[in-house]
Structures are given as structure tokens and as C-alpha cells.
N, C-alpha and C positions, 0 to 999 in steps of 0.2 A: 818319281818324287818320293822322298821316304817317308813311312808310314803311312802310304797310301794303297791300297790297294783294288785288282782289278777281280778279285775272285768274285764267284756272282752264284747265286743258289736258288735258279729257277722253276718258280711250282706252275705244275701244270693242272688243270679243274675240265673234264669231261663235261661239255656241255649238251651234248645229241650225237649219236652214236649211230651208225647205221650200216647197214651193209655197203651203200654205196655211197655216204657222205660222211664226214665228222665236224664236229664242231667244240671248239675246245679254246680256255682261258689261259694262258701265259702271263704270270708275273713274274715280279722282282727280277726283270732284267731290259735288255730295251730294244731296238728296233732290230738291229743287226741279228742278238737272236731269233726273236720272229722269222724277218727274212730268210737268215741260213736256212729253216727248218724248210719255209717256203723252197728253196733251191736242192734242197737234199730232196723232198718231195716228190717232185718235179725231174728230177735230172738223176738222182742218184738210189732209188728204190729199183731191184730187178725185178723185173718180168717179163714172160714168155709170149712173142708174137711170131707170126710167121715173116720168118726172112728169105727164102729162097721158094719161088715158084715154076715147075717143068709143066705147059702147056702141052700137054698133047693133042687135044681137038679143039677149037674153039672158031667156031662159025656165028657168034653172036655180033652185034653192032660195035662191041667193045674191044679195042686191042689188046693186044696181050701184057702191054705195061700198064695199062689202066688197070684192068682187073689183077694183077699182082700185086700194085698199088693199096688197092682197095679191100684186098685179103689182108694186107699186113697189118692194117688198121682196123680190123675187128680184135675187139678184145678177147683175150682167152682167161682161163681162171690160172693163177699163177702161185696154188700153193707149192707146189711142187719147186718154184722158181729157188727158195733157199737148198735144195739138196744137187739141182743140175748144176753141170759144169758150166763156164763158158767154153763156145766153141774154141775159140783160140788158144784158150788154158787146158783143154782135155788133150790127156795122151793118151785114151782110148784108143782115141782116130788121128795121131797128128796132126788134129788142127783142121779137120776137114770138115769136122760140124754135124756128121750125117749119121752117129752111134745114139745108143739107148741113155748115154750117160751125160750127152748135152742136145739134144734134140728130141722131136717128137714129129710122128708123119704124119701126114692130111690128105685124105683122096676126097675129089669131089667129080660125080659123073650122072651131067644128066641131061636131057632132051626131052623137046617138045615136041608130042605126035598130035596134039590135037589144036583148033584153032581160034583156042583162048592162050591166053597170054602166060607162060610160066615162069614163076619169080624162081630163082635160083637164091636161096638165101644162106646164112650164115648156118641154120639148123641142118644143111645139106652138105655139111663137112663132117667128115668120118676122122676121128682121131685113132691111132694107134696106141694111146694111154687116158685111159676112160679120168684122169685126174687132169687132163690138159684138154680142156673143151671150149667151143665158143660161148661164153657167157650167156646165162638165161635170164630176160630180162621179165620176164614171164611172173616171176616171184617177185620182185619185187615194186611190179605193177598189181599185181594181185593184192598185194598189203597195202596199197595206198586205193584203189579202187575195188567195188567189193565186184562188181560183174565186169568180165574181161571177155562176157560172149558181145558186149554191146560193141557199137563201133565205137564210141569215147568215151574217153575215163578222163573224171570231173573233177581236181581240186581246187578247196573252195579256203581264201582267205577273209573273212567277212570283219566288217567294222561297221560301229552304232550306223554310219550312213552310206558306205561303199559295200559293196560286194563283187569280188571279182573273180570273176570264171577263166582255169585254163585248161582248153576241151586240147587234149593229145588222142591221135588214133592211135586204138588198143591194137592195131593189127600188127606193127610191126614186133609189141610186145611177144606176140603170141607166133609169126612167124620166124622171126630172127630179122636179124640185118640182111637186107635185099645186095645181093652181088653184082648180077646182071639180070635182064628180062629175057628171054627165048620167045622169038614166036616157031611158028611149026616147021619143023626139019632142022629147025636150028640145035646147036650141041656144044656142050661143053664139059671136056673132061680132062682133069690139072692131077699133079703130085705137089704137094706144100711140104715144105720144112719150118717146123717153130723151134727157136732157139731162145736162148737164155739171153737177156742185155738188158740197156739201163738209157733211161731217156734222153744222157748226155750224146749217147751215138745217135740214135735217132727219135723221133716223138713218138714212134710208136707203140716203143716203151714205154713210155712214160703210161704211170698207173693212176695221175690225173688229172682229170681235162680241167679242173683251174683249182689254183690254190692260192688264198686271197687271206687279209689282215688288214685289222683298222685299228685304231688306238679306243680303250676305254673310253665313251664318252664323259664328259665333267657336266653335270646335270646340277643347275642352279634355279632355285624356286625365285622370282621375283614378289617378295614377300610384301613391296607396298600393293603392287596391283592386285595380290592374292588378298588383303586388307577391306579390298572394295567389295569383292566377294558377298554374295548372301550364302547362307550354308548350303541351300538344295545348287546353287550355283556351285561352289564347291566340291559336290557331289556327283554332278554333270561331268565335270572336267575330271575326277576322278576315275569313273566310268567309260568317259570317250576313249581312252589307252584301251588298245585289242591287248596287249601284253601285261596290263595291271601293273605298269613302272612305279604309281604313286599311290599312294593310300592318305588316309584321313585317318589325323593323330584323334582318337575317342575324348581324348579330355581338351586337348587347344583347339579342335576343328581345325587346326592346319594341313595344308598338304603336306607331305614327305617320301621322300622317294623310299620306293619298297625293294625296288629289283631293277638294276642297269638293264634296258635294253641296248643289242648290238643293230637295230634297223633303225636304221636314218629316218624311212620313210614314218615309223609308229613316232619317234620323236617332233618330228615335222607336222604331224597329224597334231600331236597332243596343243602343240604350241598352236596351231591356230586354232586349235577347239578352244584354246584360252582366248585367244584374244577375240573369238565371236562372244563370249557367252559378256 
């Protein structure tokens, strides 16, 4: 259509930032970009997981394709992921996946001689490039909880009359991701290959386990029922938001929103704390 156009100049606002989460604003433009970002995320970011498993001893309960399964899908840390090859793109190795320049090795070797129970865990893999490891979940357990010698670590989202507890055991923080169990005599010793790829070939890739988007909420004050109002009532309903979405104008006593919330649930909260009071 002329003089119409489709160019679009989308700003992006850092909303929470974290090692293993982000949380961030997208305007001026509309669902498809959201989305794409959602699918590039998801399917088109590389990183480094183990793709090829050689069992050599394995006497555990577990077969041999379970537990290569279950290696591929431990996370590794994947700075390294922008300077390796892909296997199929290195002419290193013609393609063969097993050089310094798109791979990375893994020994894991270990047995149970006594007769308690030995977790074989994710911390029990030996990398051959100290920059390609199994993720330590360790730190970033330790920054949300302060003691990690306890058995549960406690966050606490609290509201004027909820408070909700979720108790996660610290232990696997502090051990790693569990592989297989061993009881005594039992053994298990592997060669892993981690390679370069991208979530569209498999999910293992993929750098994250969800990526999600909702539209700005449109937040409207119902100013007759706010009318009925007595001030300290006003001030209740002010208050009851765990997020501080709405404030009270100093000179009209009226509500107005301070700061968009993106939880459904603090918005759902506020609205019936109105309609109790």
C-alpha cells in the first residue's frame, strides 16, 4: 500500500538479569517479534552438550542408552560455544567431530566398594578443557539461600496475608545432577564427546528450558467504586499490592498506578483486596 510502511524500531528495557534467568521489556513492535526472539532462543542460540557416548564398563541398573541419554542433557557451560566449530563444518577432522577445534572429551569412572548407595553425579565428569564443564548449580543456590550445609533452601514470597514457602533440596545443588546409583561391585566407566549444536537439531541444545511472553497488562482504576472509598480504605488497598503497582495521589487521595506489574497473580490479588475492603 503506498506510503505505508512496515519498518519498526524496537526498544528493549532489562527488567532482571541473572545468571540463569532474564527478564526484559519489548516495545514498539508486536507479537511476531516477541515470538521470533522466543524461537531464535529456544532453537537457534549454540551450545555445547555431549553428543556421543563409548561405554566401556557399565554394570549399573541402567542401560547403556538411558544413561547416554541422560549425559546429553546435563548442561555444560557454553562460553566457548561461539569460537568451536560445528562438527560437520570442521575440516580439522573431516567431519568426524572428534578434534580440539569442534569437540571437547569426558571420562567418567567410578565404583562402589562399599554398601551404601553411590550417586554417580554430573560433578564426576572429567573434562579435557577446564572452560567446558558441567554447570555448578552450587552458586547460584548459594545467592538465593544463605546456608547450603542445610537440607533445604527457603524462598519466601510473602503478601499482607499469604506467605508461601518453596523448600527445594540443597543437595543436589551441592552434588551435581545425579546419573546413575551404584550399589557395591557395581561400575561404571564411559568416554563422552561434547560438541557444538543448536536446539533446532536437538533439545539438548537448547540453552533454555522455557521462554515465555505475555502482553503489557492495560490496568484500569474503577474510579466510581474507588469514590466510595474512605482514605485509611484507600490506603489498605494501596498497601495490599506485594509489588507497589499503585500509589496514592498526596493531593486528590486517589489511586494511580505507579509501576505495571507482569504477575497475573499480584494483579488478581489487588482486585479482590478491592472488592473486600
Amino acid at each position: 500500500m503506498e506510503g505505508s510502511s512496515y519498518q519498526r524500531f524496537p526498544k528493549v528495557k532489562i527488567r532482571e538479569l541473572r545468571d540463569d534467568y532474564a527478564k526484559f521489556e519489548l516495545r514498539d513492535t508486536d507479537a511476531s517479534m516477541a515470538n521470533a526472539l522466543r524461537r531464535v532462543m529456544i532453537a537457534e542460540v549454540p551450545t555445547i552438550a555431549i553428543d556421543l557416548v563409548e561405554i566401556e564398563v557399565n554394570s549399573s541398573v541402567l542401560n547403556d542408552e538411558f544413561i547416554a541419554h541422560r549425559l546429553g542433557l546435563i548442561p555444560l557451560t557454553s562460553e566457548r560455544a561461539m569460537s568451536m566449530r560445528f562438527s560437520r563444518d570442521c575440516d580439522a577432522c573431516d567431519g568426524d567431530g572428534q578434534c580440539e577445534f569442534c569437540s571437547v572429551e569426558f571420562h567418567l569412572r567410578a565404583k562402589c566398594h562399599s554398601d551404601q548407595t553411590l550417586d554417580v553425579t554430573s560433578k564426576d565428569l572429567y573434562s579435557s578443557d577446564h572452560t567446558v564443564v558441567p554447570v555448578d548449580f552450587s552458586d547460584s543456590a548459594a545467592a538465593t539461600g544463605e546456608a547450603l550445609d542445610t537440607k533445604y533452601v527457603l524462598f519466601l514470597l510473602s503478601s499482607p496475608s499469604d506467605l508461601f514457602i518453596l523448600a527445594i533440596s540443597s543437595d543436589c545443588c551441592i552434588r551435581g545432577i545425579i546419573i546413575v546409583k551404584l550399589r557395591r561391585g557395581q561400575e561404571l566407566r564411559l568416554r563422552a564427546i561434547a560438541r557444538k549444536g543448536i536446539g533446532k537439531d536437538h533439545a539438548k541444545w537448547s540453552p533454555a528450558a522455557t521462554v515465555t511472553f505475555m502482553y503489557e497488562p492495560s490496568i484500569h482504576i474503577n474510579e466510581d467504586l474507588m469514590e466510595t472509598l474512605t482514605l485509611e480504605e484507600k490506603r489498605t488497598w494501596v498497601e495490599s499490592c506485594p509489588t507497589r503497582v499503585f500509589e496514592l495521589d498526596p493531593v486528590t487521595h486517589q489511586g494511580c498506578v505507579e509501576e505495571v506489574t507482569w504477575t497475573v497473580f499480584v494483579l488478581n490479588y489487588c482486585v479482590r483486596t478491592l472488592t473486600l475492603v
